[in-house]
ZAZALUM-197077 format. One record per residue (C-alpha): residue number from 1; chain; x, y, z. Coordinates in steps of 0.05 Angstrom, whole numbers, plus 5000, padded with zeros to 4 digits. Each point is the difference from the previous one (the first is absolute). Layout:
[pt NUM "A" [X Y Z]] ...
***
This chain:
[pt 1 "A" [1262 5676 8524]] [pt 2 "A" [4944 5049 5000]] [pt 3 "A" [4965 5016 5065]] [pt 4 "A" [4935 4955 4975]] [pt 5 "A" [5043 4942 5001]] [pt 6 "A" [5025 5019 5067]] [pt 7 "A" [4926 5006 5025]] [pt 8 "A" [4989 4937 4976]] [pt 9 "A" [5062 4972 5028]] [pt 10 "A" [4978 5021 5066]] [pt 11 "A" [4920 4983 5007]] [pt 12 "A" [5034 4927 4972]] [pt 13 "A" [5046 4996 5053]] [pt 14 "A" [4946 5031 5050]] [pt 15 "A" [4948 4943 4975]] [pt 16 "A" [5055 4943 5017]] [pt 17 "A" [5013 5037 5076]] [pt 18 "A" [4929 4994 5003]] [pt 19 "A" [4994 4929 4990]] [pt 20 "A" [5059 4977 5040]] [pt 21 "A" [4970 5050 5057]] [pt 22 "A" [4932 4957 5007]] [pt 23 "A" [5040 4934 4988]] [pt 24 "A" [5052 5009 5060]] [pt 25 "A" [4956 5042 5050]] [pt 26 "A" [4944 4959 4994]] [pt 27 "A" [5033 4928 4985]] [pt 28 "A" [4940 4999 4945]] [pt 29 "A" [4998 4992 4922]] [pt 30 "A" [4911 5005 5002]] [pt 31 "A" [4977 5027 4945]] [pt 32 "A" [5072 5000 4960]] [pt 33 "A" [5013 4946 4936]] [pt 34 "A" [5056 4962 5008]] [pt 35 "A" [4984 4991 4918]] [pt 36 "A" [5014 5076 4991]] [pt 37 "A" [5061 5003 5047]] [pt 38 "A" [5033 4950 4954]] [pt 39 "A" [4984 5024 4946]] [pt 40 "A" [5037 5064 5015]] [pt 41 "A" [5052 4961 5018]] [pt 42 "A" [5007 4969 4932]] [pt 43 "A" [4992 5074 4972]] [pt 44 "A" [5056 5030 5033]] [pt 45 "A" [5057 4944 4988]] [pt 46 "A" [4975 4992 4936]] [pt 47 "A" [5002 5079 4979]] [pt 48 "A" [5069 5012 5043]] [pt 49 "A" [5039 4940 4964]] [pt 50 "A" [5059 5061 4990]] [pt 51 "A" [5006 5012 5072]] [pt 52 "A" [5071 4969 4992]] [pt 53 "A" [5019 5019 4930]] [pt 54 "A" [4967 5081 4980]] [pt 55 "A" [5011 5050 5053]] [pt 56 "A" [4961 5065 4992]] [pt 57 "A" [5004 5037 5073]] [pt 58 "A" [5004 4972 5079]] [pt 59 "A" [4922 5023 4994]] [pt 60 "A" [4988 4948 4951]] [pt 61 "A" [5039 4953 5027]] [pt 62 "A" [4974 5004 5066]] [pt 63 "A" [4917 5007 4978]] [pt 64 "A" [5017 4930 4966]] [pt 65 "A" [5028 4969 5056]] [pt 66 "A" [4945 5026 5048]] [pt 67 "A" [4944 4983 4950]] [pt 68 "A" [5034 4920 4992]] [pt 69 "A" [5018 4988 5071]] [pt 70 "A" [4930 5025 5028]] [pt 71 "A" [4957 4964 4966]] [pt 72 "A" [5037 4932 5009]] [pt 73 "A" [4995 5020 5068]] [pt 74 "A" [4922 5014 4992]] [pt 75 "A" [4997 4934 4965]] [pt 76 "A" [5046 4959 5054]] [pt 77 "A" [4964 5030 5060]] [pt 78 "A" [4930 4980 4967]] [pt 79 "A" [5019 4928 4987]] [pt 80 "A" [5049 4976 5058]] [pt 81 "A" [4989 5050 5061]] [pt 82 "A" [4977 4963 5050]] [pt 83 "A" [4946 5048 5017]] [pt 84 "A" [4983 5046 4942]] [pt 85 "A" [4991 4941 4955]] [pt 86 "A" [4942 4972 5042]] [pt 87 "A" [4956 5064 4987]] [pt 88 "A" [5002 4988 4921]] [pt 89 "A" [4938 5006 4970]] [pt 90 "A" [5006 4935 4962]] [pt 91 "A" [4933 4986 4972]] [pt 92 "A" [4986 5067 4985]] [pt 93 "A" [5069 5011 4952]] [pt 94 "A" [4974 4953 4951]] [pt 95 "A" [5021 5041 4930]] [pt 96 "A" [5043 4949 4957]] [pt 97 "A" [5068 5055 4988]] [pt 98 "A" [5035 4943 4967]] [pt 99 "A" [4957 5021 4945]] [pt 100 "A" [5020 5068 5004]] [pt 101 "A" [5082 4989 4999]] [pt 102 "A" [4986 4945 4936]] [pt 103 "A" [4964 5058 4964]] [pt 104 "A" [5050 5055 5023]] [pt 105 "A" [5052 4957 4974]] [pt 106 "A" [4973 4983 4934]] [pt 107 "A" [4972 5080 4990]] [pt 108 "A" [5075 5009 5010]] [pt 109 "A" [5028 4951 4952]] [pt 110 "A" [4949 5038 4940]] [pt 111 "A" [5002 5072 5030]] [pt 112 "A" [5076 5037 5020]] [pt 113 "A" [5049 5048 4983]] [pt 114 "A" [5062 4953 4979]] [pt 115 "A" [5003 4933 5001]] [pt 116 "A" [5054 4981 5052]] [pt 117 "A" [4988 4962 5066]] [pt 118 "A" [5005 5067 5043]] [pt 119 "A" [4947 5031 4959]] [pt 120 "A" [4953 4945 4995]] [pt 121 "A" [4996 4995 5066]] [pt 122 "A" [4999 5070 5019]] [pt 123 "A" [4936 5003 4951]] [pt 124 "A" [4971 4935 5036]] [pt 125 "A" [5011 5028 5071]] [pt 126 "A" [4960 5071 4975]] [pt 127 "A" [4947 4957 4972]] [pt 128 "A" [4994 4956 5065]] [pt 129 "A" [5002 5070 5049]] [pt 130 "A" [4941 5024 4960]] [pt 131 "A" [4948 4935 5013]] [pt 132 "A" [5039 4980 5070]] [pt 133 "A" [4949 5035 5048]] [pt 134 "A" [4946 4966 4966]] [pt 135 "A" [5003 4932 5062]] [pt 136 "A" [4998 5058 5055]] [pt 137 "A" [4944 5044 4969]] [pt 138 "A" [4963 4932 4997]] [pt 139 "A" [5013 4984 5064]] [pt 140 "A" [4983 5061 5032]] [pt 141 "A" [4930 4993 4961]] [pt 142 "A" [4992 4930 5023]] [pt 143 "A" [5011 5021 5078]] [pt 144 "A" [4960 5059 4991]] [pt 145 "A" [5026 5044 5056]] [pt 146 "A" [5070 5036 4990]] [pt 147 "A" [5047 5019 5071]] [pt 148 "A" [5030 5069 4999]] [pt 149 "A" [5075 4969 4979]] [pt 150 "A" [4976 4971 4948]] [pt 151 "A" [4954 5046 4966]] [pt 152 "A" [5061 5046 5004]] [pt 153 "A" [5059 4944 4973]] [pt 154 "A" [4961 4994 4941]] [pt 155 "A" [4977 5083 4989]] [pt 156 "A" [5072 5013 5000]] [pt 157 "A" [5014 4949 4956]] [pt 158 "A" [4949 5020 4959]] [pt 159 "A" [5024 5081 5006]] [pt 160 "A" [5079 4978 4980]] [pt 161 "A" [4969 4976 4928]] [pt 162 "A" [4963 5058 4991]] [pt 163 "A" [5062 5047 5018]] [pt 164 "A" [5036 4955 4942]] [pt 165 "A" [4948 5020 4956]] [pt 166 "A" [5025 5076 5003]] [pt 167 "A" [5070 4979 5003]] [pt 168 "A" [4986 4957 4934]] [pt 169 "A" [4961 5066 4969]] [pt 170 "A" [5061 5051 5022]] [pt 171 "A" [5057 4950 4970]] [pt 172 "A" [4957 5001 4936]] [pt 173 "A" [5000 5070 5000]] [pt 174 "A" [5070 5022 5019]] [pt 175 "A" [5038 4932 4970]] [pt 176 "A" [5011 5005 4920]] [pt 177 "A" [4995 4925 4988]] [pt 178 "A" [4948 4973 5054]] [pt 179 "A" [5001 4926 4995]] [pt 180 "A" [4976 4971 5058]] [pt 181 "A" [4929 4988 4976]] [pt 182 "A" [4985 4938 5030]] [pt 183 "A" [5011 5025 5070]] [pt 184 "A" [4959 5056 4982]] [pt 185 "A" [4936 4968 4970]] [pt 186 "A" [5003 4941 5059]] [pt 187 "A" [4999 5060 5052]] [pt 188 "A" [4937 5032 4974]] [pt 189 "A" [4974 4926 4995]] [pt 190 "A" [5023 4984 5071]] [pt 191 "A" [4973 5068 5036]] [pt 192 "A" [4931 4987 4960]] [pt 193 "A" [4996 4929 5048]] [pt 194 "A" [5013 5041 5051]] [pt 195 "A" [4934 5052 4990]] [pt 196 "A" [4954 4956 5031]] [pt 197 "A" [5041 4994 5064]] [pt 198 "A" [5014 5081 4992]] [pt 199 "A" [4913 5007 4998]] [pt 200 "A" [4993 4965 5068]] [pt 201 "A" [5053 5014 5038]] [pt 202 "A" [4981 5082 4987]] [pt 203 "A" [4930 4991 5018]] [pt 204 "A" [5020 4962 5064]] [pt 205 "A" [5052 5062 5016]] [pt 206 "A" [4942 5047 4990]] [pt 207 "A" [4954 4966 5041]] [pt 208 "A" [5050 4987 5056]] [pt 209 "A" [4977 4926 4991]] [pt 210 "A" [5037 4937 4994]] [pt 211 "A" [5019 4982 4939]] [pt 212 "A" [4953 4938 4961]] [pt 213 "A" [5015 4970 4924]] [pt 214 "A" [4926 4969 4971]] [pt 215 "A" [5006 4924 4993]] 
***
């Protein structure tokens, strides 16, 4: 634990407050992808398959159970409550993600650290993080105009990647035998979608104006 980690621990956890903040005060899911949500949702059971078998601290244990359990929630609240699922934004989350968790899946088959189930799926869940904002940046450029809740969900999302990035650069400095280099080369992939995003939203925070992605 480093406190980079911890930052990014925290904008994470402040990204998913966020979201469930706009989905129970305002009974809406406009301008969120239900694609993304569950694709987070595969991310996280797929990465925390130890939860029951390697225990490393009650922190750890307790970020994994947060990170699983709210975005099932996320994803159950988008597709069966009664009135949040009516204000999906259907025909504008159009991206095909199947795609993405096929491809994660086979990078992760080709590309890991050991060959056992846990790792291969730990690899295919970092591989899947890094490309799963891709159906909510597209949506977001399909609708145009970003609310407040939103354009913050996904800068702190966004800021928690790039606070992994210096918590990837400090273990390879102070850790003799650094191996997590897929983590590390997906983050710096995965901030880089974000930079777009990161352009906008700061020029709509300078000008005090609400915040638009070009079609």
């Amino acid at each position: 634990m480093n406190i980079f980690r911890l930052a990014g621990d925290m904008t994470h956890l402040l990204s998913i407050l966020v979201l469930l903040l706009k989905i129970y005060a305002t009974k809406s899911c406009s301008g969120i992808s239900r694609k993304t949500q569950e694709l987070y949702a595969i991310v996280f059971v797929a990465r925390y398959l130890d939860l029951f078998t390697d225990f490393i601290s009650v922190y750890n244990t307790f970020m994994k159970v947060v990170f699983i359990a709210s975005s099932l929630a996320i994803v159950w609240c988008m597709r069966f409550h009664p009135m949040v699922r009516r204000s999906y934004d259907r025909e504008l989350d159009t991206f095909r993600h199947y795609f993405l968790v096929g491809a994660s899946f086979a990078l992760a088959l080709i590309l890991h650290e050991k060959f056992t189930v846990q790792e291969i799926f730990w690899a295919f869940s970092i591989y899947l993080e890094t490309v799963a904002i891709l159906p909510q940046l597209g949506l977001l450029q399909r609708s145009g105009n970003v609310d407040n809740l939103t354009g913050q969900y996904i800068f702190f999302l966004g800021a928690y990647r790039a606070f992994y990035i210096l918590n990837w650069i400090y273990r390879y400095l102070t850790e003799p035998h650094f191996t997590r280099w897929i983590a590390c080369v997906s983050c710096v992939v995965q901030t880089a979608l974000y930079a777009d995003f990161f352009y906008y939203y700061f020029i709509s925070w300078k000008n005090n104006s609400k915040l638009k992605l070009p079609a």
